[in-house]
C-alpha positions as CSV (number, residue, x, y, z in Angstrom):
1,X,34.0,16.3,33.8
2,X,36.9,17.9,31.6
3,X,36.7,18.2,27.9
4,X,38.7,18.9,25.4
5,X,38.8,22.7,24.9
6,X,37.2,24.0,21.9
7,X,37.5,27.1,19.5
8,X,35.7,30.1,20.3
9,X,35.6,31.4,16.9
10,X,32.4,31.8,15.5
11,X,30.8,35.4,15.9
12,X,27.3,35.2,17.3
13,X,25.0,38.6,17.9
14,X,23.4,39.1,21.2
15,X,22.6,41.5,24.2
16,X,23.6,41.9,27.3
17,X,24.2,44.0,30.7
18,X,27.2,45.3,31.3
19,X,27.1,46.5,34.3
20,X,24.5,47.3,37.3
21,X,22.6,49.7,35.8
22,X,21.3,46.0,33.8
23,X,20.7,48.2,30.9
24,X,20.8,45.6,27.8
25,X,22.1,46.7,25.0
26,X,23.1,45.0,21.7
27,X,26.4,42.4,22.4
28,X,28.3,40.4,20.0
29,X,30.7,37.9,21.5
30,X,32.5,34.3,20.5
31,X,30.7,31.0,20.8
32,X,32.7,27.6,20.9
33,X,32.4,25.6,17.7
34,X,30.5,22.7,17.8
35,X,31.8,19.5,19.7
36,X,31.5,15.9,19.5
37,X,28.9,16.0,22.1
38,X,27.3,19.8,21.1
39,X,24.7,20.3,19.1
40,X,24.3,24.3,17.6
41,X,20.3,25.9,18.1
42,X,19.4,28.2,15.9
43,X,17.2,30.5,18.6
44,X,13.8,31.2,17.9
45,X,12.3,32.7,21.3
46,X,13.9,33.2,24.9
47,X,11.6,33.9,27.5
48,X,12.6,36.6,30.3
49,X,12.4,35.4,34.0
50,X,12.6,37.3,36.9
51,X,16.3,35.6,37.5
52,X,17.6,37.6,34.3
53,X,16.7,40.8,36.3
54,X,18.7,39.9,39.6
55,X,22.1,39.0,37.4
56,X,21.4,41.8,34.9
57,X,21.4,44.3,38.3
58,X,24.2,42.1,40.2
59,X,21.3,41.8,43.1
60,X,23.2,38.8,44.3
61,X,26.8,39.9,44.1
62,X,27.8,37.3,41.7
63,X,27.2,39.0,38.3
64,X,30.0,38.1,35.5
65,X,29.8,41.1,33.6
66,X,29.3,41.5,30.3
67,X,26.1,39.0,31.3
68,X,23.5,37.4,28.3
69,X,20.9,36.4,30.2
70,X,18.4,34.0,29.0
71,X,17.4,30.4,30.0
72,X,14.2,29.6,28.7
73,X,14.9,29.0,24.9
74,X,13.7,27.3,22.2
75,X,14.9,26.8,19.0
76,X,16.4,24.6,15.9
77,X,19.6,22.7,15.7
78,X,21.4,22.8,13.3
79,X,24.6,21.1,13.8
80,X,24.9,17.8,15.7
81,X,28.3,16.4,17.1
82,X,29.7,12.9,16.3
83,X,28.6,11.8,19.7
84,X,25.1,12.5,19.4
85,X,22.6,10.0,18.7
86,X,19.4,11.7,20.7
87,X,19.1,14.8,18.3
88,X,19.4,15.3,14.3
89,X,19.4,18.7,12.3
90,X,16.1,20.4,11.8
91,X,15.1,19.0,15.7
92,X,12.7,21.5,17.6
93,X,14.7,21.6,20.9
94,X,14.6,23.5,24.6
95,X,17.6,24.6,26.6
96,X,16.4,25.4,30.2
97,X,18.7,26.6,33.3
98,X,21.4,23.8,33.3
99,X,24.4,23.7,31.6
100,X,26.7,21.6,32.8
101,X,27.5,19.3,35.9
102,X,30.0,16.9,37.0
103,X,28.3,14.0,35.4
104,X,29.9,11.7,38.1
105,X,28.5,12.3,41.7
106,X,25.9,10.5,43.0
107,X,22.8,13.2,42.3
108,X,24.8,12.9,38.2
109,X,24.1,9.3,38.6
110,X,20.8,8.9,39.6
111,X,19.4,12.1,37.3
112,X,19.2,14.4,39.9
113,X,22.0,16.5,38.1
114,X,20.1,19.8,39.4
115,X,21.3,18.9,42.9
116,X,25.3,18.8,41.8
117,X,27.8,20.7,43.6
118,X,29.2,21.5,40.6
119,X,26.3,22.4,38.4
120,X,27.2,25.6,35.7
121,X,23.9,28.1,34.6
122,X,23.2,28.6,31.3
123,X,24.1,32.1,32.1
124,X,26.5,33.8,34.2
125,X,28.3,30.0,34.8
126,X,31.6,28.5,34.2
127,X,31.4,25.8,31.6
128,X,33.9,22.9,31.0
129,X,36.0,24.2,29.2
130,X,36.9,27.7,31.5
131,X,34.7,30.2,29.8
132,X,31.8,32.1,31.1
133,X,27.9,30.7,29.5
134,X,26.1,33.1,27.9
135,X,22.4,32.8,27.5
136,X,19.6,32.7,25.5
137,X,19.2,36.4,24.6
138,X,21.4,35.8,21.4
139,X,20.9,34.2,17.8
140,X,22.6,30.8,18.1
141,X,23.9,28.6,21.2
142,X,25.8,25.8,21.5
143,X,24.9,23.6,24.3
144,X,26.0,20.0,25.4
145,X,23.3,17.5,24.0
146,X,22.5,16.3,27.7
147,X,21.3,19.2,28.7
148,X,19.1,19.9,25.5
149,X,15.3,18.4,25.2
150,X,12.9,17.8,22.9
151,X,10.3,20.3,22.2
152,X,6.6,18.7,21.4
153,X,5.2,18.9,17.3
154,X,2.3,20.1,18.5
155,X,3.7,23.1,21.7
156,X,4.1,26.9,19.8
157,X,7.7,27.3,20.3
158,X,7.1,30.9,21.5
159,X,4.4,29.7,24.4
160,X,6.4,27.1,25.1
161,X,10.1,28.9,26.3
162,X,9.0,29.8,29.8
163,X,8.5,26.3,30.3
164,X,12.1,25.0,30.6
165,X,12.2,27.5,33.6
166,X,8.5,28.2,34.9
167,X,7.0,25.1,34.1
168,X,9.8,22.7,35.2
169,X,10.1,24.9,38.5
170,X,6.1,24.1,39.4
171,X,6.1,20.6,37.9
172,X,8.8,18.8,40.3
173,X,7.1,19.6,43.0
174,X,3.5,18.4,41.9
175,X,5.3,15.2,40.6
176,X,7.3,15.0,44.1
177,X,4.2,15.0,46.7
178,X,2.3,12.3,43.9
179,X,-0.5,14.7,42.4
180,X,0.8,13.4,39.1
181,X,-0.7,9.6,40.2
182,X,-3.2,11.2,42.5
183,X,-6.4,12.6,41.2
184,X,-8.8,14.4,43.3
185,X,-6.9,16.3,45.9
186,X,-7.0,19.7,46.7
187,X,-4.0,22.1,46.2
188,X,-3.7,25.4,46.8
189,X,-1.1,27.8,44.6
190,X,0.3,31.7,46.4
191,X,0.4,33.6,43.9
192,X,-0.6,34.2,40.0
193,X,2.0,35.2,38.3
194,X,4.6,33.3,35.8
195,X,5.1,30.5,37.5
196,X,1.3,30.2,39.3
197,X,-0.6,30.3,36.6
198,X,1.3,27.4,35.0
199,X,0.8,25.6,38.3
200,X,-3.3,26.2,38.2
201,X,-2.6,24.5,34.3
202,X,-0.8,21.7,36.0
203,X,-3.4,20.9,38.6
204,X,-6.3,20.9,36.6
205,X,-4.4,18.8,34.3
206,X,-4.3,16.4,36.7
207,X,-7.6,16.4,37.5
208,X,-7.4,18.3,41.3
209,X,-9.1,21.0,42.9
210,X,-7.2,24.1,42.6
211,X,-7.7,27.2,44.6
212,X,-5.6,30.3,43.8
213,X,-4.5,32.2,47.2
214,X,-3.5,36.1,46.0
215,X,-3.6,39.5,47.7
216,X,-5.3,40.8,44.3
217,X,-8.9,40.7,44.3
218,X,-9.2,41.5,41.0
219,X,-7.0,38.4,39.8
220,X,-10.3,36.5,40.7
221,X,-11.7,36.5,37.4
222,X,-8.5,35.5,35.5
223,X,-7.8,32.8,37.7
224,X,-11.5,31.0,37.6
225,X,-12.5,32.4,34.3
226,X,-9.4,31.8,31.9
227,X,-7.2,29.3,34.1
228,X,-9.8,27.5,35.5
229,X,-9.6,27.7,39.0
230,X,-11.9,26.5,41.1
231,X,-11.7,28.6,44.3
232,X,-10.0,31.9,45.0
233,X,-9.2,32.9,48.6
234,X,-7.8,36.6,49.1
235,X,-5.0,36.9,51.3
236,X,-5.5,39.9,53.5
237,X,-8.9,38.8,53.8
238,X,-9.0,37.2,57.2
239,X,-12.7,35.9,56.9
240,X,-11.5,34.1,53.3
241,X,-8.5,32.7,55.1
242,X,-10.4,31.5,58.6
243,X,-13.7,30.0,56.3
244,X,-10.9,27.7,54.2
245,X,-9.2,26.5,57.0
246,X,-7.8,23.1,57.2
247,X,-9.2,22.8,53.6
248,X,-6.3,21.8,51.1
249,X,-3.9,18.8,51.0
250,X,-1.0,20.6,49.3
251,X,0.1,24.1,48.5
252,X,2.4,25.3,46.1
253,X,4.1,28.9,47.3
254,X,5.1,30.9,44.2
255,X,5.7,34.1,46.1
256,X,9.3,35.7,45.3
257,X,8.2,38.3,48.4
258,X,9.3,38.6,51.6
259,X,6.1,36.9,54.0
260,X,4.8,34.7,56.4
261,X,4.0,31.1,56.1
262,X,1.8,30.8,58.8
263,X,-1.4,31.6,57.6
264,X,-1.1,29.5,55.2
265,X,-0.1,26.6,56.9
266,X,-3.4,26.9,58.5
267,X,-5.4,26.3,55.3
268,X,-3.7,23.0,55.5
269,X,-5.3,19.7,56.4
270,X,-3.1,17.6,59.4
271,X,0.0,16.4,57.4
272,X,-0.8,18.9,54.6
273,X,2.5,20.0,52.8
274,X,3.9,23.3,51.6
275,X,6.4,23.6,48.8
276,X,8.2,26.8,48.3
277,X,9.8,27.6,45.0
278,X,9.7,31.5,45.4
279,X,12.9,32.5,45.9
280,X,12.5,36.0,48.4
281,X,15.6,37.6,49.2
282,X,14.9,38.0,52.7
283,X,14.6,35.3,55.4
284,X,10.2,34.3,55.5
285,X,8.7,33.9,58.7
286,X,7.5,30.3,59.9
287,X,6.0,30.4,62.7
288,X,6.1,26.6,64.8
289,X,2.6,26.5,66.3
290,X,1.0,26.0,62.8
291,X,3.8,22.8,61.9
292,X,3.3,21.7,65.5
293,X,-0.9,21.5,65.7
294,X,-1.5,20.1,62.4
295,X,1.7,17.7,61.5
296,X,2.5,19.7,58.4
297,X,5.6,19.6,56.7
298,X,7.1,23.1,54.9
299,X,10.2,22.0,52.2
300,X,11.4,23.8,48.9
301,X,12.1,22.7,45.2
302,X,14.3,23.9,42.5
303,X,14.3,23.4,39.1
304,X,14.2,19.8,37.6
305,X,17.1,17.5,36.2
306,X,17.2,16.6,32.4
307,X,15.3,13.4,32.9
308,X,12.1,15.5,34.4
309,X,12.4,18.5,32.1
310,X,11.7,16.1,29.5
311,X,9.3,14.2,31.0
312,X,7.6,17.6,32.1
313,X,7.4,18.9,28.3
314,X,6.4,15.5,27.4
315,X,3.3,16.1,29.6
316,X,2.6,19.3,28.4
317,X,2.3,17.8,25.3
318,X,0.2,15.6,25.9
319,X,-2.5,18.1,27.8
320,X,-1.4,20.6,25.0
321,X,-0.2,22.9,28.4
322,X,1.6,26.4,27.1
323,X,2.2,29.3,28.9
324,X,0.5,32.9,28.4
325,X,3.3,35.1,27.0
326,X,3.5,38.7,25.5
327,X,6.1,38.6,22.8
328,X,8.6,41.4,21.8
329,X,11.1,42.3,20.2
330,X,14.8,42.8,21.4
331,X,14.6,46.1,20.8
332,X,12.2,46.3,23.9
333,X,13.8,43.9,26.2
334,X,14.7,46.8,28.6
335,X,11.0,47.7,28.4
336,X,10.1,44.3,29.3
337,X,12.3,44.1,32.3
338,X,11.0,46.8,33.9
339,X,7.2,46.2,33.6
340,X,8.7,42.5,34.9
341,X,10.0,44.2,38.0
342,X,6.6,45.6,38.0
343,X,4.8,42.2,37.7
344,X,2.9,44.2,34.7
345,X,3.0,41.2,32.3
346,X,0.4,38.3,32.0
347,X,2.3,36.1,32.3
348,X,5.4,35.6,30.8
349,X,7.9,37.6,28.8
350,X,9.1,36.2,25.5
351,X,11.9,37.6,23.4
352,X,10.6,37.0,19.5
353,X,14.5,36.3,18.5
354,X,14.2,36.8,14.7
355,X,12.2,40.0,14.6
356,X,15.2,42.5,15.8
357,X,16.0,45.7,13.3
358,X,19.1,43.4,11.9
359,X,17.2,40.3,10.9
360,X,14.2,42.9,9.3
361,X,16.9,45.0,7.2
């Protein structure tokens, strides 16, 4: 959908990569004043995902350099277009990975807007008007008010940034296969990192079983001690994986690694499913014996439209779900991307947006 172009004149204070190296360094660059159907966020916090590393490094080719990266924020508005009847000044409010879509296919039309062919990032995209996004690692953003959502009263803003990326990512899936209506079932989530452990929150939310699959052994404790899990099978551990065969009804595969699907297929029941929403850069192994002997289906998810983002932060509010974050400062954003490449964090980066040198002069 065209617009009417706006003014890129007001000065906002950032950081970004400007080239592969994905060194981040202090930015400052133009914003678009507000429209008739903007509203302007003051940001508070902007978590780090493992996507900001890929486009900070070019990894996939299809870096816009200079790149803000950043698509888990939170923050105020403070300016609301003539348009907009959904959000008022002084609103607690989420941006996520979605800027902009077409607004007119038939995914647009049935709020599946995630699927569009013509979808634009919150970073790294091409909005409406021609120019490049830029994300969340800045002061201020001005976003379209469909793709904005309410934050919770009663969600910490910080705790809850990660969600408009990590949670939405693990929450269409659970919502997809009915463990949302369903209570009682018994999933299975690879992996324990930013998006798993937001997974285990889910399931026990919704009152299922939940067994953690990890090749850490010492993740054990974490996951049954502090998460709540109620099983934890190792990976390499053939005797784990052989004893829990045929045992779950649905597994969630959070694994951003290249690896095989088969063995764990096998710890599925007969038409047990397996959702990926890792994203490994090289192809994964799936074997057909494991699909064939047990009538299990293998399919992947991506991150939600506007209608479930809300819906998902709705439901974190009312199960009072946050994420486990480590908050900096932008000063050690660089710091934080490294020890991210390193999966040294538990469990999520979040960017404290108001606590640089500047804002403490």
């Amino acid at each position: 959908m065209a617009q009417t172009t706006p003014n890129h004149t007001q000065t906002v204070s950032g950081w970004a990569a400007h080239d592969s190296s994905g060194k981040i360094t202090p930015y400052t660059f133009k914003r678009r004043q507000n429209g008739i159907n903007d509203v302007t966020i003051k940001i508070l916090y902007c978590g780090i995902c493992h996507t900001d590393i890929h486009f900070a490094k070019n990894d996939w080719g299809i870096t816009r350099y200079p790149v803000v990266p950043g698509h888990e924020i939170t923050g105020l508005i403070t300016e609301v277009g003539t348009n907009v009847t959904e959000f008022k000044i002084g609103d607690r409010v989420g941006v996520g990975c979605l800027a902009a879509s077409c607004l007119e296919c038939e995914f647009c039309n049935d709020s599946q807007e995630n699927y569009c062919d013509q979808i634009q990032l919150t970073y790294n995209g091409i909005f409406w008007d021609g120019s490049v996004t830029y994300g969340g690692y800045s002061k201020m953003l001005v976003a379209d008010h469909r793709f904005v959502v309410h934050v919770p009263d009663n969600l910490p803003m910080d705790a809850a940034a990660p969600l408009l990326c990590a949670g939405i990512t693990v929450f269409c899936p659970l919502k997809d296969n009915n463990m949302l209506e369903l209570r009682g079932k018994r999933i299975g989530v690879i992996g324990l990192g930013g998006l798993g452990h937001v997974a285990v929150k889910f399931g026990k939310a919704f009152g299922h079983h939940v067994t953690v699959i990890s090749t850490s052994p010492s993740k054990e404790k974490e996951a049954k001690e502090h998460l709540g899990a109620d099983d934890f099978i190792v990976s390499t551990n053939v005797a784990q994986m052989q004893a829990q065969k045929r045992s779950l009804d649905f597994i969630l595969d959070t694994v951003s690694a290249k690896h095989s699907l088969g063995p764990y297929l096998e710890l599925l029941k007969v038409n047990g499913t397996l959702v990926i929403v890792g994203a490994p850069d090289k192809p994964i192994d799936l074997p057909s014996f494991p699909l064939i002997f047990g009538k299990r289906i293998v399919k992947g998810s991506m991150t939600g439209s506007m209608k479930e983002t809300q819906e998902m932060m709705n439901v974190c509010g009312k199960y009072n779900i946050t994420c486990d974050i480590e908050t900096i400062i932008p000063e050690k954003i660089n710091e934080a991307l490294d020890r991210l490449a390193k999966n040294d964090v538990k469990y999520r980066f979040v960017i404290d947006m108001g606590a640089d040198k500047l804002s403490r002069l």
